[in-house]
PDB file of N, CA, C and O in Angstrom:
ATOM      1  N   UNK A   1       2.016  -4.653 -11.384  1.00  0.00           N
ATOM      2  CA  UNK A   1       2.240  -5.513 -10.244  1.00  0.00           C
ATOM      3  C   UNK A   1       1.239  -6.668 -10.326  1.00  0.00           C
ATOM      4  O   UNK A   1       0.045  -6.595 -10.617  1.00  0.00           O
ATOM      5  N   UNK A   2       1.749  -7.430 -10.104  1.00  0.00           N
ATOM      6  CA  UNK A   2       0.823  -9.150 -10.204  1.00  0.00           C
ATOM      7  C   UNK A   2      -0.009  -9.356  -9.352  1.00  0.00           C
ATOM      8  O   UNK A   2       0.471  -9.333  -8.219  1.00  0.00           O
ATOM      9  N   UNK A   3      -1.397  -9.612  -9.416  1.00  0.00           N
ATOM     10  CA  UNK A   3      -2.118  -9.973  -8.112  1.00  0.00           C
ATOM     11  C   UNK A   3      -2.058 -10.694  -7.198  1.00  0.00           C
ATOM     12  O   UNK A   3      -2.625 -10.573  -6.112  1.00  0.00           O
ATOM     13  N   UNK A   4      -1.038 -11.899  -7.723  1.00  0.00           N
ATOM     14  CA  UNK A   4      -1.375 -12.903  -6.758  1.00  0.00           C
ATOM     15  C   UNK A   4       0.131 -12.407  -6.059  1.00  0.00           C
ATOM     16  O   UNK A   4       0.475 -13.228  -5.209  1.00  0.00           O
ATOM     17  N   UNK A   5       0.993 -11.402  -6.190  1.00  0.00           N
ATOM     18  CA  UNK A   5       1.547 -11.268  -5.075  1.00  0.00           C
ATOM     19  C   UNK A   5       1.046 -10.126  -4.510  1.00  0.00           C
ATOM     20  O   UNK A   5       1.144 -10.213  -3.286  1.00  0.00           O
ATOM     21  N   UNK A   6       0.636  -9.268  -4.801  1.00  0.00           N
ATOM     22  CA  UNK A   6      -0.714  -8.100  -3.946  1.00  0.00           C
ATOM     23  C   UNK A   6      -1.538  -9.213  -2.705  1.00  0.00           C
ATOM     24  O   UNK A   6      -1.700  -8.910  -1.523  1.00  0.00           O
ATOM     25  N   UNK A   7      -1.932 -10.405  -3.295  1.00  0.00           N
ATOM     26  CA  UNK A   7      -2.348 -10.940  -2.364  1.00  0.00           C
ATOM     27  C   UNK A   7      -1.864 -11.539  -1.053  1.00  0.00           C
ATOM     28  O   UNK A   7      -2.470 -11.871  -0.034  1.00  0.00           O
ATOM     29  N   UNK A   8      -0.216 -11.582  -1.500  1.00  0.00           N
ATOM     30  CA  UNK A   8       0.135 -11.981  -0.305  1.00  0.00           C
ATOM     31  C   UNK A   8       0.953 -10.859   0.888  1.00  0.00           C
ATOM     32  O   UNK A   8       1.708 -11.129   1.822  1.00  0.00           O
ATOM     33  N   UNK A   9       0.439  -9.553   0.393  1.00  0.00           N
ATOM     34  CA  UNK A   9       1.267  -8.670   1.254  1.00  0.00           C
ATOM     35  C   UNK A   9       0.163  -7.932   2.151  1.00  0.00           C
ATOM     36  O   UNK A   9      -0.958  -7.830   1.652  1.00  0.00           O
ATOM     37  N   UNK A  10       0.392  -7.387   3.487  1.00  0.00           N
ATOM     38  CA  UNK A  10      -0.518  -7.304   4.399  1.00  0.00           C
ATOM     39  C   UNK A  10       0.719  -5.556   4.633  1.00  0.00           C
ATOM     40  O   UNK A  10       1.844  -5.254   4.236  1.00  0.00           O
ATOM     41  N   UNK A  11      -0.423  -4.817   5.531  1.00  0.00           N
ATOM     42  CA  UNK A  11       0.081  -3.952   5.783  1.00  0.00           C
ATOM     43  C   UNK A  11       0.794  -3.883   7.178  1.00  0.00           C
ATOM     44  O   UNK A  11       0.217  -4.432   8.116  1.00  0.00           O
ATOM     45  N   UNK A  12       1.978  -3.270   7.398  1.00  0.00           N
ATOM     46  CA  UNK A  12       2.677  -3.798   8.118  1.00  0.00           C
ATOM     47  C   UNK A  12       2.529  -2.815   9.380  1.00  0.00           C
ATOM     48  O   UNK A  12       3.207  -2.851  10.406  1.00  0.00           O
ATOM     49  N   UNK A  13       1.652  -2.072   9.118  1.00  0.00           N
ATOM     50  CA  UNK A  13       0.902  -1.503  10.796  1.00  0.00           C
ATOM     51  C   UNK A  13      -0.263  -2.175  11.299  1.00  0.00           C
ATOM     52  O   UNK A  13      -0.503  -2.496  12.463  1.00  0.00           O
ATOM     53  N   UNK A  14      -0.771  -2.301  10.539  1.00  0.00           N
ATOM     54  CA  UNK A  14      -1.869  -3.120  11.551  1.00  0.00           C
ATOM     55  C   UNK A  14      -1.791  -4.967  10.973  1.00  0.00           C
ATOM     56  O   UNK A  14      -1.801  -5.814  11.866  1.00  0.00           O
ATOM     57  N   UNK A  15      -1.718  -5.437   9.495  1.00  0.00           N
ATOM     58  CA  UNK A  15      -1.895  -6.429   9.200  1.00  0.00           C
ATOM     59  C   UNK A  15      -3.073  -6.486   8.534  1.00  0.00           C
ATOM     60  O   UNK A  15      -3.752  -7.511   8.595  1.00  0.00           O
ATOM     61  N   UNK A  16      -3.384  -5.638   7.971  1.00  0.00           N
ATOM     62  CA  UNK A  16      -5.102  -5.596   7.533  1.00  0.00           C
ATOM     63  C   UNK A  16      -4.109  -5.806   5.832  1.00  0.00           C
ATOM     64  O   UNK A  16      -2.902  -5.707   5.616  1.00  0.00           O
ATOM     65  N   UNK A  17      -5.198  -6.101   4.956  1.00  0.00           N
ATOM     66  CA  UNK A  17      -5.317  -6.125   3.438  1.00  0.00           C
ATOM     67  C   UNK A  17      -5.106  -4.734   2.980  1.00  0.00           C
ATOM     68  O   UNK A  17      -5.332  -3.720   3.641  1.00  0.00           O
ATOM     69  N   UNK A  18      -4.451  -4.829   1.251  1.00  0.00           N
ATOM     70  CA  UNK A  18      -3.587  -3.497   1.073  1.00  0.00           C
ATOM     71  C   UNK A  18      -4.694  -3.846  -0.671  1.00  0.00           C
ATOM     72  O   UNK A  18      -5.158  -4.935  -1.012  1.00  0.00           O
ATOM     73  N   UNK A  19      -4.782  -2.825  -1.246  1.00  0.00           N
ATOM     74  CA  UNK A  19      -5.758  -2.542  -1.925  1.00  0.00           C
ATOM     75  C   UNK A  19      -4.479  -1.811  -2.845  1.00  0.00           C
ATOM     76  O   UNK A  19      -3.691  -0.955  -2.442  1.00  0.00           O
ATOM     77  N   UNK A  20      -4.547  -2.441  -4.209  1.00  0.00           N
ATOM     78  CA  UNK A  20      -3.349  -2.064  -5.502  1.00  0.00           C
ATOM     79  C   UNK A  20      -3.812  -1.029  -6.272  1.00  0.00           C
ATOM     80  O   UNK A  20      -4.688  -1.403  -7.053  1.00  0.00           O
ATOM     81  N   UNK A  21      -3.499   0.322  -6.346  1.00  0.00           N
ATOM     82  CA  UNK A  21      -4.137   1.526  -6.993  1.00  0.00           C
ATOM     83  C   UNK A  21      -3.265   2.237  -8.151  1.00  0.00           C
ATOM     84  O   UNK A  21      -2.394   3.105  -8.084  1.00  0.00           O
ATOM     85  N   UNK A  22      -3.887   1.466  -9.347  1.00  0.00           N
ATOM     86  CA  UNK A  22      -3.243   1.104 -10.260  1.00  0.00           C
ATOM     87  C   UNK A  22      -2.917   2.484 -10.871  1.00  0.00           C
ATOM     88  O   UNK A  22      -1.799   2.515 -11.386  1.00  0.00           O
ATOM     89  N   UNK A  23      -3.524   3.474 -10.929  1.00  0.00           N
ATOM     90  CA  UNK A  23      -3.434   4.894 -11.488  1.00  0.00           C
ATOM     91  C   UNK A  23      -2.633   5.667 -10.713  1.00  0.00           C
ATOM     92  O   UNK A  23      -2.346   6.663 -11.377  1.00  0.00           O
ATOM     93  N   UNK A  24      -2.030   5.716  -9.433  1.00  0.00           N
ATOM     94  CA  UNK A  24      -1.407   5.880  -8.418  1.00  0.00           C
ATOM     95  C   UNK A  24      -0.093   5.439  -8.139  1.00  0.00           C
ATOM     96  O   UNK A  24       0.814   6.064  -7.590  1.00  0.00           O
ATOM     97  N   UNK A  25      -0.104   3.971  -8.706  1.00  0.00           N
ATOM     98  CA  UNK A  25       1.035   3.011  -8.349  1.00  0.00           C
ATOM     99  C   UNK A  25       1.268   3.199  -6.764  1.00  0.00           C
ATOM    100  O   UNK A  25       2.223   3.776  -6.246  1.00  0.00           O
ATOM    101  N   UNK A  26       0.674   2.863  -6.408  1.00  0.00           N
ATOM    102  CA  UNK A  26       0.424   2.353  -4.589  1.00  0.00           C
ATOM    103  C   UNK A  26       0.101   1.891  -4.193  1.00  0.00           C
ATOM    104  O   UNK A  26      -1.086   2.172  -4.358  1.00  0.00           O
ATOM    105  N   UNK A  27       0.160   0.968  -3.441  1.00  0.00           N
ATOM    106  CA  UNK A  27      -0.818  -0.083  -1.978  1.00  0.00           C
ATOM    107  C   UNK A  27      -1.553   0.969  -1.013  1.00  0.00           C
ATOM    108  O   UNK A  27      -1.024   1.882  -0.379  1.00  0.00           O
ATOM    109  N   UNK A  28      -2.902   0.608  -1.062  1.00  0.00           N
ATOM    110  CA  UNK A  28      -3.625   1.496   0.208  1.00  0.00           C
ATOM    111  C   UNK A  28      -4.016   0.149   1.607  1.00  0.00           C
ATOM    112  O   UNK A  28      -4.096  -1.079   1.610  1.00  0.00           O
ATOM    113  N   UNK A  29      -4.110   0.809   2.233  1.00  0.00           N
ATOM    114  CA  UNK A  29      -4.065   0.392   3.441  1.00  0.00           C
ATOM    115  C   UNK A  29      -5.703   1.111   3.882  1.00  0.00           C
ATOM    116  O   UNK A  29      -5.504   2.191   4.437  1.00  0.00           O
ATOM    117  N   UNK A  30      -6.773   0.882   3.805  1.00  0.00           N
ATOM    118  CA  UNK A  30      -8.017   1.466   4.389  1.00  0.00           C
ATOM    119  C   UNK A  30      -8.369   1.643   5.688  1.00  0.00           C
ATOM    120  O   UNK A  30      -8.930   2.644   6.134  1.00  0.00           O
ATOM    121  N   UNK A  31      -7.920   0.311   6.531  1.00  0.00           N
ATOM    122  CA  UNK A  31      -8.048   0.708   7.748  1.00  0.00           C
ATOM    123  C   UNK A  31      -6.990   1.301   8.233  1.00  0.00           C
ATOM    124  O   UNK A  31      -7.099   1.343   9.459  1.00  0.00           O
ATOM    125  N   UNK A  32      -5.987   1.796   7.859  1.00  0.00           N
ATOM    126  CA  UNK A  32      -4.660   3.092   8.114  1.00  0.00           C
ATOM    127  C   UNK A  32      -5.234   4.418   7.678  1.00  0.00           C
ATOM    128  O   UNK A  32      -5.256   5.470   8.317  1.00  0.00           O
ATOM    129  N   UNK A  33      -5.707   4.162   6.436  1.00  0.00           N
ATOM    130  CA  UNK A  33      -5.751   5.211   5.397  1.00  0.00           C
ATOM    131  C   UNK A  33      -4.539   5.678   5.405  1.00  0.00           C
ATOM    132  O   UNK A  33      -4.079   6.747   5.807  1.00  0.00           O
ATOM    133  N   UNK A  34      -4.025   4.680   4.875  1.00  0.00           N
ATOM    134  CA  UNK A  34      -2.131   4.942   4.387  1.00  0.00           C
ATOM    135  C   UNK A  34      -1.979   4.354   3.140  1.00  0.00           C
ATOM    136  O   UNK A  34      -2.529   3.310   2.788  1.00  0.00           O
ATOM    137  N   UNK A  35      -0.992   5.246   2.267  1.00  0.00           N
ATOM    138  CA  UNK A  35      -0.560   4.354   0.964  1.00  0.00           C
ATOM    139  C   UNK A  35       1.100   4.298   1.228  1.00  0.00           C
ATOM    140  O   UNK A  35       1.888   4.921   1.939  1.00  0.00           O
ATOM    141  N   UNK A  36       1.194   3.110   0.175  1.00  0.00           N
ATOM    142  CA  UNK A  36       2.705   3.170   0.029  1.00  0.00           C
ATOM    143  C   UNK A  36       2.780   2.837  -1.117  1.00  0.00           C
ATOM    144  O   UNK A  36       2.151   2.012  -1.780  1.00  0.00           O
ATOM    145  N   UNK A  37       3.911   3.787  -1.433  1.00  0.00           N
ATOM    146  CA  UNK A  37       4.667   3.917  -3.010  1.00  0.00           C
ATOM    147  C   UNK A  37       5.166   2.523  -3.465  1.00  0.00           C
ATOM    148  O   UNK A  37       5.532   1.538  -2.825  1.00  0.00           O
ATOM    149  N   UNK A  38       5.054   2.778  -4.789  1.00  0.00           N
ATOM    150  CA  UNK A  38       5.526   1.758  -5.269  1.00  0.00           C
ATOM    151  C   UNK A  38       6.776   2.091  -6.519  1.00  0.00           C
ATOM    152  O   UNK A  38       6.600   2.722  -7.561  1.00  0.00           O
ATOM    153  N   UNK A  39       8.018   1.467  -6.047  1.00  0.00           N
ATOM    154  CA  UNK A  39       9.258   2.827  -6.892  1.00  0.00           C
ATOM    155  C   UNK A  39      10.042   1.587  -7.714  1.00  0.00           C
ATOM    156  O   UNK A  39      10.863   0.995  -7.015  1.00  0.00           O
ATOM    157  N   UNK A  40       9.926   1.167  -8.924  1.00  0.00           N
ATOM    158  CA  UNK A  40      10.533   0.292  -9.871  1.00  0.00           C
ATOM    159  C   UNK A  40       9.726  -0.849  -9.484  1.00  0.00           C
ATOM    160  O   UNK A  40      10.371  -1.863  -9.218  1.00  0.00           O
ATOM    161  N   UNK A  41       8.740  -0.903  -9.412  1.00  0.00           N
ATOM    162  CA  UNK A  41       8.188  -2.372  -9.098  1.00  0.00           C
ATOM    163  C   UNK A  41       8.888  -2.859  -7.828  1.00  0.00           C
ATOM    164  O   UNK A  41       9.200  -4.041  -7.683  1.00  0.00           O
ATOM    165  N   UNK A  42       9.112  -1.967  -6.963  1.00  0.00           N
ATOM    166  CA  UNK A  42       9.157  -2.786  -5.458  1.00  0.00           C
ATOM    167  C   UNK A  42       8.540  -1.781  -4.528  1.00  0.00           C
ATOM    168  O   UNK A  42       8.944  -0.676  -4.167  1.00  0.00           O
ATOM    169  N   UNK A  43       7.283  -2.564  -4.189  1.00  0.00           N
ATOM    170  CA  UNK A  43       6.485  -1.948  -2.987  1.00  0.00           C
ATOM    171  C   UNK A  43       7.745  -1.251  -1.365  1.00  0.00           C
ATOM    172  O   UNK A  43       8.446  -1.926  -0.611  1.00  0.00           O
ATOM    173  N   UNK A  44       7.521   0.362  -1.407  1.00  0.00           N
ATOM    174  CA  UNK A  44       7.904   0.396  -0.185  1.00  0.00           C
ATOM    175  C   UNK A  44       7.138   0.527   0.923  1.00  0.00           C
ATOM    176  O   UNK A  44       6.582   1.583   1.223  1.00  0.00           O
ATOM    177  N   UNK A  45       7.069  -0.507   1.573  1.00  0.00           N
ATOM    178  CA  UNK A  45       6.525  -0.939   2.846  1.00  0.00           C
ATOM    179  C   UNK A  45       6.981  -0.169   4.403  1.00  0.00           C
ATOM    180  O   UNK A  45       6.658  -0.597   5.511  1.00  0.00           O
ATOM    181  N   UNK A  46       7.792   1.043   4.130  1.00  0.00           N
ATOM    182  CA  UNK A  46       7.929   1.423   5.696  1.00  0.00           C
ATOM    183  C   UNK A  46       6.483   2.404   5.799  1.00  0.00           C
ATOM    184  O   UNK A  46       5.926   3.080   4.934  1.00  0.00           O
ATOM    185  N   UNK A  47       6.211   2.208   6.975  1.00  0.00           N
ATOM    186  CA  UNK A  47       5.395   3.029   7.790  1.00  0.00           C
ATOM    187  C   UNK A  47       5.890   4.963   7.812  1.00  0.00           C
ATOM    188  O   UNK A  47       5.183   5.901   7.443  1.00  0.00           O
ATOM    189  N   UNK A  48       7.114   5.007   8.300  1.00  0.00           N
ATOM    190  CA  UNK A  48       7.296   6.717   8.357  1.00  0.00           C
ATOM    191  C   UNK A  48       7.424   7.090   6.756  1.00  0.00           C
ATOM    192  O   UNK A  48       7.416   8.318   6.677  1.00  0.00           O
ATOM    193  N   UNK A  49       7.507   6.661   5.824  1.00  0.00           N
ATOM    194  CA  UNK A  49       7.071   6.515   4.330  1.00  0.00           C
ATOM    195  C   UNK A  49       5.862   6.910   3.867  1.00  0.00           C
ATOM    196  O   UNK A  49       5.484   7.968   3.363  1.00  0.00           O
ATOM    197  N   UNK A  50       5.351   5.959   4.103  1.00  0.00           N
ATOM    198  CA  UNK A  50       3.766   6.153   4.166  1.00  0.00           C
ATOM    199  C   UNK A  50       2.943   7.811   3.854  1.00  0.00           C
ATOM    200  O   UNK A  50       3.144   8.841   4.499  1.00  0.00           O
ATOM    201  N   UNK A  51       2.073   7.643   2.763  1.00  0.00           N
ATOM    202  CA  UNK A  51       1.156   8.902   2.457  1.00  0.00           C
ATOM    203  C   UNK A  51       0.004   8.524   3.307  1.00  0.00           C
ATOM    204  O   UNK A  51      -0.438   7.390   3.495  1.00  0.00           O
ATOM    205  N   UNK A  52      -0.340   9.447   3.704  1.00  0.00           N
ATOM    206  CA  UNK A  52      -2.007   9.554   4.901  1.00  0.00           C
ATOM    207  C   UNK A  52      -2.764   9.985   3.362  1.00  0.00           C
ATOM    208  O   UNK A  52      -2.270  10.660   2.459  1.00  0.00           O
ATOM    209  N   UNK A  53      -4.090   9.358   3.422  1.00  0.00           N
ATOM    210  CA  UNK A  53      -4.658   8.997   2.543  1.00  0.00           C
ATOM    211  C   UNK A  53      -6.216   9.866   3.022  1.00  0.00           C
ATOM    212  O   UNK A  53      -7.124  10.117   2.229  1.00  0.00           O
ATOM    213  N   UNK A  54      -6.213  10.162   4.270  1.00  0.00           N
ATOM    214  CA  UNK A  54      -7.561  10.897   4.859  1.00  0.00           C
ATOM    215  C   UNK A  54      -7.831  12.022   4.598  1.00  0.00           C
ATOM    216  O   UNK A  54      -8.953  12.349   4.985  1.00  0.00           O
ATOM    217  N   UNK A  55      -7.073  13.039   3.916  1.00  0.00           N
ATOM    218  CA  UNK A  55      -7.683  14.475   3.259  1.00  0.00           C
ATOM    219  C   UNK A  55      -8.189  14.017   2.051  1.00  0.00           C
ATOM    220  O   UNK A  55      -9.111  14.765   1.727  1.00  0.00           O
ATOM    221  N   UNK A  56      -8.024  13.172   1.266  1.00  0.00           N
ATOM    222  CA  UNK A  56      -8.937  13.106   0.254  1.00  0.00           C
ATOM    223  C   UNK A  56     -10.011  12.230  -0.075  1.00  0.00           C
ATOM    224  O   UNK A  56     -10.683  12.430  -1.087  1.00  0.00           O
TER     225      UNK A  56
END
């Protein structure tokens, strides 16, 4: 995934910055502590989607 479009995507619960986790293939979300998958090179962005990221 390209950075400079990582840069332009915000997380769509709060709007905070999404962090590209390249070993994972996911967007994290820190102040959620949410990830979202990333499935053929298209970020899925729903919220009830979303992995909780706080047990580990």
């Amino acid at each position: 995934m390209k950075d400079n479009f990582i840069d332009v995507l915000i997380c769509p619960k709060c709007g905070g910055k999404l962090v590209y986790n390249k070993i994972k293939t996911e967007l994290i979300c820190n102040a959620d502590a949410i990830a979202f998958q990333i499935r053929d090179g298209i970020p899925i962005m729903l919220c009830d989607q979303a992995r909780s990221i706080q047990d580990i």
